[in-house]
C-alpha positions as semicolon CSV with decimal commas, in nm:
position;residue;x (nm);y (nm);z (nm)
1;X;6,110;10,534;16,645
2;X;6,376;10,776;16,645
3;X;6,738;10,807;16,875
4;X;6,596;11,013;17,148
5;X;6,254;10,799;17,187
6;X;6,478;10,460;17,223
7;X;6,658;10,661;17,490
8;X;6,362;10,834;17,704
9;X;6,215;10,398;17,702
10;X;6,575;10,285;17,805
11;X;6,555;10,544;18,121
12;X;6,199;10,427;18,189
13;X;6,324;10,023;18,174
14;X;6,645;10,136;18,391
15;X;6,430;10,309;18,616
16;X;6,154;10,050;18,621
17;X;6,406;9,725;18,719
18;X;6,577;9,981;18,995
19;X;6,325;10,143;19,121
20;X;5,981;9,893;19,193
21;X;5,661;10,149;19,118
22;X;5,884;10,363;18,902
23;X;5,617;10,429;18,679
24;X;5,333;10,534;18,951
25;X;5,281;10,909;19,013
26;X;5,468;10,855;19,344
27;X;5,780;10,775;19,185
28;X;5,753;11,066;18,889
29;X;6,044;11,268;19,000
30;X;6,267;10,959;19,000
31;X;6,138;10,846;18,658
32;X;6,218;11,226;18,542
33;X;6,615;11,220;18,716
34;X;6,718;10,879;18,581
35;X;6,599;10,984;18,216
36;X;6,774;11,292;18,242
37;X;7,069;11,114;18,348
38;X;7,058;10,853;18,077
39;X;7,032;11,157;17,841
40;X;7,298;11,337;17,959
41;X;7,574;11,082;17,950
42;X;7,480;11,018;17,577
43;X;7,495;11,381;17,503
44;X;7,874;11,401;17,642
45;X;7,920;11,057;17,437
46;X;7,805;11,267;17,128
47;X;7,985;11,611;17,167
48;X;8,282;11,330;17,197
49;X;8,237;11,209;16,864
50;X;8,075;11,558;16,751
51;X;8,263;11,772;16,425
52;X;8,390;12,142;16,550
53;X;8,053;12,287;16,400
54;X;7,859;12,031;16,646
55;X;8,022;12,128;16,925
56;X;8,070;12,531;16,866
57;X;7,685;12,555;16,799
58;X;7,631;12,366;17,145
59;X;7,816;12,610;17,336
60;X;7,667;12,917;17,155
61;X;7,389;12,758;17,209
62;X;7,414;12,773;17,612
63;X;7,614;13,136;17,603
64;X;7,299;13,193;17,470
65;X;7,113;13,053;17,658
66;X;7,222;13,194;17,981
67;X;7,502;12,947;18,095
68;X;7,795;13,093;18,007
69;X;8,013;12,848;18,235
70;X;7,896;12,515;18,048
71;X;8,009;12,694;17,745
72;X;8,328;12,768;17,856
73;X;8,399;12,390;17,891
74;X;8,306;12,357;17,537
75;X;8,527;12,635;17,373
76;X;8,813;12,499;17,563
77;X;8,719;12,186;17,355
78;X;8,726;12,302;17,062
79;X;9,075;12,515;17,106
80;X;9,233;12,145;17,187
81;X;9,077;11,936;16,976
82;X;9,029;12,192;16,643
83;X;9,255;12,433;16,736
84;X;9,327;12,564;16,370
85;X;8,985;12,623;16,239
86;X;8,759;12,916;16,284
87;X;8,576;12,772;16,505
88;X;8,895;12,757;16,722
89;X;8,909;13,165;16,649
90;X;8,526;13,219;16,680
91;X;8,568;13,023;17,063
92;X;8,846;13,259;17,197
93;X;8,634;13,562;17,101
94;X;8,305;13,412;17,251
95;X;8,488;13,301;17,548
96;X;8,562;13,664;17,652
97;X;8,180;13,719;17,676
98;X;8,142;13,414;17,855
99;X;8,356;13,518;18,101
100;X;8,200;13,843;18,140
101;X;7,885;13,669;18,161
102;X;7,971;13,477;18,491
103;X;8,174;13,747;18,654
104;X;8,506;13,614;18,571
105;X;8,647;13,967;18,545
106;X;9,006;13,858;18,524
107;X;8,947;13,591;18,304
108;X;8,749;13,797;18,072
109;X;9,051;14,081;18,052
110;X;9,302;13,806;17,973
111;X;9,104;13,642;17,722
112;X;9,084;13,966;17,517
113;X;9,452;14,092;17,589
114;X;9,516;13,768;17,437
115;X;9,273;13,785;17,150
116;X;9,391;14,162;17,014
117;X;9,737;14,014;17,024
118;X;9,642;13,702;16,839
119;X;9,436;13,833;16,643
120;X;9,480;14,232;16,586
121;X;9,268;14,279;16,228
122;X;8,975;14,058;16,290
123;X;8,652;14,235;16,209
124;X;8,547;14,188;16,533
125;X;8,813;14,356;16,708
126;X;8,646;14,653;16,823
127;X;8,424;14,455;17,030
128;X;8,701;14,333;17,169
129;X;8,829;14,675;17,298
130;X;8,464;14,738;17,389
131;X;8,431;14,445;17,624
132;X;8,780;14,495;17,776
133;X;8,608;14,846;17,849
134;X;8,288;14,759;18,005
135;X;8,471;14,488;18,202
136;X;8,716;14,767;18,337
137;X;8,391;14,981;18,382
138;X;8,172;14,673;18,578
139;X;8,503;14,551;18,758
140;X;8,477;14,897;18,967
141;X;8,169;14,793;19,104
142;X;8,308;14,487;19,234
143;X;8,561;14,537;19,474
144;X;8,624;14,535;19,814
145;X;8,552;14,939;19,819
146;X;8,233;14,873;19,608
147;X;8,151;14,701;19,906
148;X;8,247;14,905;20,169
149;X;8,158;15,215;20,047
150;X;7,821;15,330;19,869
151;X;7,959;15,597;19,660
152;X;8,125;15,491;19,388
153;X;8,289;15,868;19,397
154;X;8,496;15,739;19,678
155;X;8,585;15,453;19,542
156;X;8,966;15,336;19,406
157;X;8,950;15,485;19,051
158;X;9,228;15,267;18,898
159;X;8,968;15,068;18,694
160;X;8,755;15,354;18,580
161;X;9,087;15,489;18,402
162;X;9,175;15,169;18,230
163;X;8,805;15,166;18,141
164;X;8,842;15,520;17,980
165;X;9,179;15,400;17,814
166;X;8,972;15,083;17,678
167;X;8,695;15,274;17,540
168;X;8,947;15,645;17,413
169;X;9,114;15,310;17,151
170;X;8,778;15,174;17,023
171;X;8,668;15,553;16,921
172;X;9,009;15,668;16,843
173;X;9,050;15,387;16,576
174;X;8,731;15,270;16,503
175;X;8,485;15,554;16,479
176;X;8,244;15,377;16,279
177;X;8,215;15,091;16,507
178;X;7,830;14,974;16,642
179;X;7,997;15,027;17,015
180;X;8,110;15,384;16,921
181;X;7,855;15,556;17,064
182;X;7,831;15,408;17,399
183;X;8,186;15,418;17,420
184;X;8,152;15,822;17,391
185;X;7,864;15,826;17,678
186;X;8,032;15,589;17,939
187;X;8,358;15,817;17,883
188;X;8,152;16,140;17,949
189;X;7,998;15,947;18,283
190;X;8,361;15,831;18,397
191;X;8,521;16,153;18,359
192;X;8,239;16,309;18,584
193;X;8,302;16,005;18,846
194;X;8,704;16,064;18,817
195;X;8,640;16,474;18,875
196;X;8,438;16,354;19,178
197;X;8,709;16,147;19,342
198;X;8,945;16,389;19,331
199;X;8,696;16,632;19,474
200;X;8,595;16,397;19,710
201;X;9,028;16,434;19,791
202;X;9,007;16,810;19,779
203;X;8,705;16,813;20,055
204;X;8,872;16,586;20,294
205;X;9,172;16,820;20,314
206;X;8,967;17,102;20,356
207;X;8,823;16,945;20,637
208;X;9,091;16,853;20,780
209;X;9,220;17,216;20,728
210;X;9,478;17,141;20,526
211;X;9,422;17,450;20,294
212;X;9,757;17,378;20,071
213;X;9,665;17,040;20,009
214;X;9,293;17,100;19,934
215;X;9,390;17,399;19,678
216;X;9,610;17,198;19,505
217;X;9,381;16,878;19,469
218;X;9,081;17,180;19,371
219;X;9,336;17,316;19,124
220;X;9,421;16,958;18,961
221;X;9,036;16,906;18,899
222;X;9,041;17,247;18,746
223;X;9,304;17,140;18,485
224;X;9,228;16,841;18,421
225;X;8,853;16,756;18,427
226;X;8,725;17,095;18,216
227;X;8,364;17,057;18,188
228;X;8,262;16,853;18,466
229;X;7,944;16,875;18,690
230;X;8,267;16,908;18,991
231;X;8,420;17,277;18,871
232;X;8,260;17,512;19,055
233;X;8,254;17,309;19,383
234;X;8,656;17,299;19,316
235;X;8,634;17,658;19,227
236;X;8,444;17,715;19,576
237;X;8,678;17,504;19,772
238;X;8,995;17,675;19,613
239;X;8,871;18,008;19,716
240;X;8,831;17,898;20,063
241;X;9,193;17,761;20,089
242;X;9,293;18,058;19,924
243;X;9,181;18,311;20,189
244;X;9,251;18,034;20,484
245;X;9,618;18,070;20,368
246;X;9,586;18,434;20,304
247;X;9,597;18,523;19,963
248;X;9,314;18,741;19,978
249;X;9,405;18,858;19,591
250;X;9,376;18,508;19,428
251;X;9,085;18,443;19,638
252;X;8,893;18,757;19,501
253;X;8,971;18,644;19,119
254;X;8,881;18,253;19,187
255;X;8,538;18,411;19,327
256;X;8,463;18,615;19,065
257;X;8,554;18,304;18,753
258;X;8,301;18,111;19,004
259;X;8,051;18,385;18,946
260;X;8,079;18,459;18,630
261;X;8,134;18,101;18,507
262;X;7,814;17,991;18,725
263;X;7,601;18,263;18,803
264;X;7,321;18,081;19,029
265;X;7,547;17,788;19,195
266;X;7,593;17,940;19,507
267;X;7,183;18,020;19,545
268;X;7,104;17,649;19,395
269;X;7,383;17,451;19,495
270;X;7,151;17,153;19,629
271;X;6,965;17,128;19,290
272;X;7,293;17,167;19,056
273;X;7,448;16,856;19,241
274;X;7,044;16,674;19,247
275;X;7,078;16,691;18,911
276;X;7,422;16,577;18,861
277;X;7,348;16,278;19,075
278;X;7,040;16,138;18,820
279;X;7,332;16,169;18,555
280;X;7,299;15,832;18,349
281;X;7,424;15,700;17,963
282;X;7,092;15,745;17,759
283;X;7,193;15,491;17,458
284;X;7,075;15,182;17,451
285;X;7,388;14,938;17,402
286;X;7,415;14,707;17,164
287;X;7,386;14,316;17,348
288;X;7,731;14,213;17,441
289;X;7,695;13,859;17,245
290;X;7,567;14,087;16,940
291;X;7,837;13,895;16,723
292;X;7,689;13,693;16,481
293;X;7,753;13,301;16,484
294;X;8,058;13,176;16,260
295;X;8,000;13,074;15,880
296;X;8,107;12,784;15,781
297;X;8,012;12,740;15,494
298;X;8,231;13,003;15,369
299;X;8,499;12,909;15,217
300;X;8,812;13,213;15,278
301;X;9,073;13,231;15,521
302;X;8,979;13,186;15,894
303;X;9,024;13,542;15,966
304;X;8,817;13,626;15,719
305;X;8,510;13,422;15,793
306;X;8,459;13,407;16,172
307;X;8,178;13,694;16,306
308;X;8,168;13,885;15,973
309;X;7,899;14,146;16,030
């Protein structure tokens, strides 16, 4: 009879001299709680006694398994009690996804500030930078504008920049990585969402006639955000301002770049900007836990043998 038999007939005698009729159908569900309950205070008596490996493969094991929180309590175990080992290493990476995983946005940036500082030439760095991306990117959608507002065009951009900061380092300095090319999409899609805010600017000045303002805020989008679905809307809105205030000259030549630039916007404005709208990345990213467990059975430095590829 093995450990966990002797344990499931303890629960049953426990639940049998508490309960009277434990063991009819009635009483099932109470049979089923006190067993699990049994259970479970052995398994934290275990993970007590448990090596680093014992413990690290229980908490991948629930990352994994969708419960990134009770994981969490088990890679702060192993930082205090094996907190020079690779496992150690391998817990601070896998706690950034964990914290991703249950929405702790903040938590998750810290963890990987902390981690590229710790730990700046670990092969797994660029999934670092990555995550500290699509955290950036997801955080967006989570604030008190994301709430109030439903277009994310409107929205506060500073996290969408950081997000484009996050991702311009992971394919600036490592172009080979697996994240590369999602990187590359999700900085095409927030370059078209930061055009649109400041468009978004540019049209409430213009209607609020404020012709100097709204040419100026058209004008930055034209300098800045080259090749975005928002150009010739800017080009259209500094052309208005430009013959509101006057300048009947500059308006002519911004018309005729409008034109020339985008010959059928003005007859098929409504489709240009139903098309932008069903804009979306078309790469399938890699899973965000796509690291692969640590090895220990290898025998080189730490650095050197946590999430080799």
């Amino acid at each position: 009879m093995n450990f966990r038999t002797c344990l499931i007939l303890l629960a049953a005698a426990i639940c049998a001299s508490v309960l009277p009729g434990c063991a009819g159908g009635d009483n099932a569900e109470e049979l089923r709680i006190a067993r699990e309950q049994v259970l479970g205070r052995d398994t934290n008596r275990a993970l007590e006694r448990a090596n680093a490996e014992t413990v690290y493969n229980t908490a991948r094991g629930f990352l994994d398994g969708g419960d990134p929180l009770r994981a969490l309590d088990l890679y702060g175990e192993i930082r205090a009690r094996f907190p020079f080992t690779e496992f150690a290493t391998q817990a601070d990476l896998e706690s950034i996804t964990a914290n991703y995983r249950a929405n702790n946005y903040e938590a998750a940036l810290a963890d990987a500030d902390r981690f590229i500082k710790q730990h700046p030439r670990h092969p797994n760095i660029d999934y670092v930078y990555y995550l500290r991306g699509v955290t950036n990117y997801n955080r967006t959608e989570n604030t008190v504008d994301s709430v109030l507002s439903t277009d994310g065009t409107k929205r506060d951009p500073t996290n969408l920049r950081q997000a484009f900061t996050d991702f311009n380092l992971l394919v600036t300095n490592y172009p080979e990585s697996l994240y590369n090319k999602d990187a590359q999409l999700r900085m095409i899609e927030i370059r078209h969402r930061l055009a649109e805010y400041e468009l978004n600017v540019a049209e409430y000045y213009s209607s609020r006639r404020a012709w100097v303002a709204a040419s100026r805020r058209a004008q930055y989008v034209l300098e800045h955000y080259q090749g975005s679905d928002s150009i010739p809307r800017a080009l259209e809105i500094l052309e208005q301002s430009y013959r509101k205030l006057g300048v009947e000259d500059m308006a002519q030549d911004t018309h005729a770049i409008l034109m020339t630039s985008y010959p059928g916007y003005m007859l098929n404005r409504t489709e240009f900007y139903r098309q932008r709208a069903g804009f979306e990345p078309r790469y399938e990213l890699p899973p965000l836990d796509a690291q692969p467990k640590v090895k220990p059975s290898d025998k080189s430095s730490p650095e050197d043998t946590v999430s080799k590829r």
